[in-house]
N, C-alpha and C positions, 0 to 999 in steps of 0.2 A: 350437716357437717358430721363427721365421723368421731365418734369418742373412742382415745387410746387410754390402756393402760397397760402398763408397765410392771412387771413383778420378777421377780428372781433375785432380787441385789441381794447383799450381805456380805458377812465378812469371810475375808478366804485368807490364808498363810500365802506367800509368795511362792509361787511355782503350782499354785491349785487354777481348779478350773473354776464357772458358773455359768449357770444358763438364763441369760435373761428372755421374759418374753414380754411379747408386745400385743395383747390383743384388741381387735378393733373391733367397733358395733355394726359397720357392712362393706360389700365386697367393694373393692378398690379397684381397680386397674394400671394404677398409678404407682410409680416408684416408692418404695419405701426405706427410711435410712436408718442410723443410729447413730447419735451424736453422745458425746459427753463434757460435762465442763466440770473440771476440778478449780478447788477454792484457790481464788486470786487470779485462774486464766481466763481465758476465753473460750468460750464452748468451742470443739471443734468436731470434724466428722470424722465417725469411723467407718459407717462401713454403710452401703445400701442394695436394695435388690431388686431387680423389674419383675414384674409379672407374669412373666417366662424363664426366672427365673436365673438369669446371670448376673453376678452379683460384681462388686468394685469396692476395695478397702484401702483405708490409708496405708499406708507404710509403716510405721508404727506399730499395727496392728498383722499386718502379712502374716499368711504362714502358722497364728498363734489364734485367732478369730475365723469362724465360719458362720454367717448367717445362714437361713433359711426361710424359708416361707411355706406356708400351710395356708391354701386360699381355702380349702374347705372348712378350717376353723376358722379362717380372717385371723389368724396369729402368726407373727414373724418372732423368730427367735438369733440369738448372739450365743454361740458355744464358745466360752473365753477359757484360752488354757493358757499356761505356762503366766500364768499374772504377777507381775509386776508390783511394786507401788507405784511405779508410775500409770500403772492402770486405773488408781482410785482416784473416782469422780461419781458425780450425779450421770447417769445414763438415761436420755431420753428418745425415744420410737419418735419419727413423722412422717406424716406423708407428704409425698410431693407436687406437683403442680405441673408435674412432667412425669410420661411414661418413661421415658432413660434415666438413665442413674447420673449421681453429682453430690457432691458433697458441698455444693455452696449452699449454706442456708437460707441464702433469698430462693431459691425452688422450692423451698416449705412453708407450708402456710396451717398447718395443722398437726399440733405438737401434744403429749402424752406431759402427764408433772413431772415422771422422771422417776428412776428408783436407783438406791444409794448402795453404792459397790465401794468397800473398805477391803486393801489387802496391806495388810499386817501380819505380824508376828506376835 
C-alpha cells in the first residue's frame, strides 16, 4: 500500500494563496483526490486528477483551485488562491480505487493524515 504525505498547510490572510502537496511512496495509475474536513462538518471533496491528467473540482472550489500531478516525483499538488475562511480545514491527499475521477469517498481506500490550512486575518 502506498504511503502519502501531505505538506504545505498553514496560515494564509484571506484572499492569499497555498500550495499543498501530496507525495506518495510509488507510482500509481490510479485517480488521485483532495478532500477536506473542517471542525464540526463533514469531510468533503475538492478536487482529483487521473493519470493523464484531467482533472474535476467541486464547485466551491472552481476557477480558484488547480491541481496537478507530477508522476515523476509521485507528488500531486493543490495551488489554492483567492482563500477564503471558508477554505479552512484539515486537507487530505487519496488515492483511488478507480482510474476516473469522483469525489465520493467510498473510491478511496488510501488516505494521507492531512495537513492543516488556517485562513485568517
Amino acid at each position: 500500500q502506498l504511503q502519502l504525505v501531505e505538506s504545505g498547510g498553514g496560515l494564509v490572510q484571506p484572499g492569499g494563496s497555498l500550495r499543498l502537496s501530496c507525495a506518495y511512496s510509488g507510482f500509481t495509475s490510479y485517480a488521485i483526490g483532495w478532500f477536506r474536513q473542517a471542525p464540526g462538518k463533514e469531510r468533503e471533496g475538492v478536487s482529483c486528477i487521473i493519470n493523464g491528467g484531467r482533472t474535476y473540482y467541486a464547485d466551491s472550489v472552481k476557477g480558484r483551485f488547480t491541481i496537478s500531478r507530477d508522476n515523476a516525483k509521485n507528488t500531486v499538488y493543490l495551488q489554492m488562491s483567492s482563500l477564503t475562511p471558508e477554505d479552512a480545514a484539515v486537507y487530505y491527499c487519496a488515492v483511488s480505487t478507480y482510474y476516473s475521477c469522483g469525489l465520493d469517498q467510498k473510491r478511496y481506500d488510501n488516505w494521507g493524515q492531512g495537513t492543516q490550512v488556517t485562513v485568517s486575518s
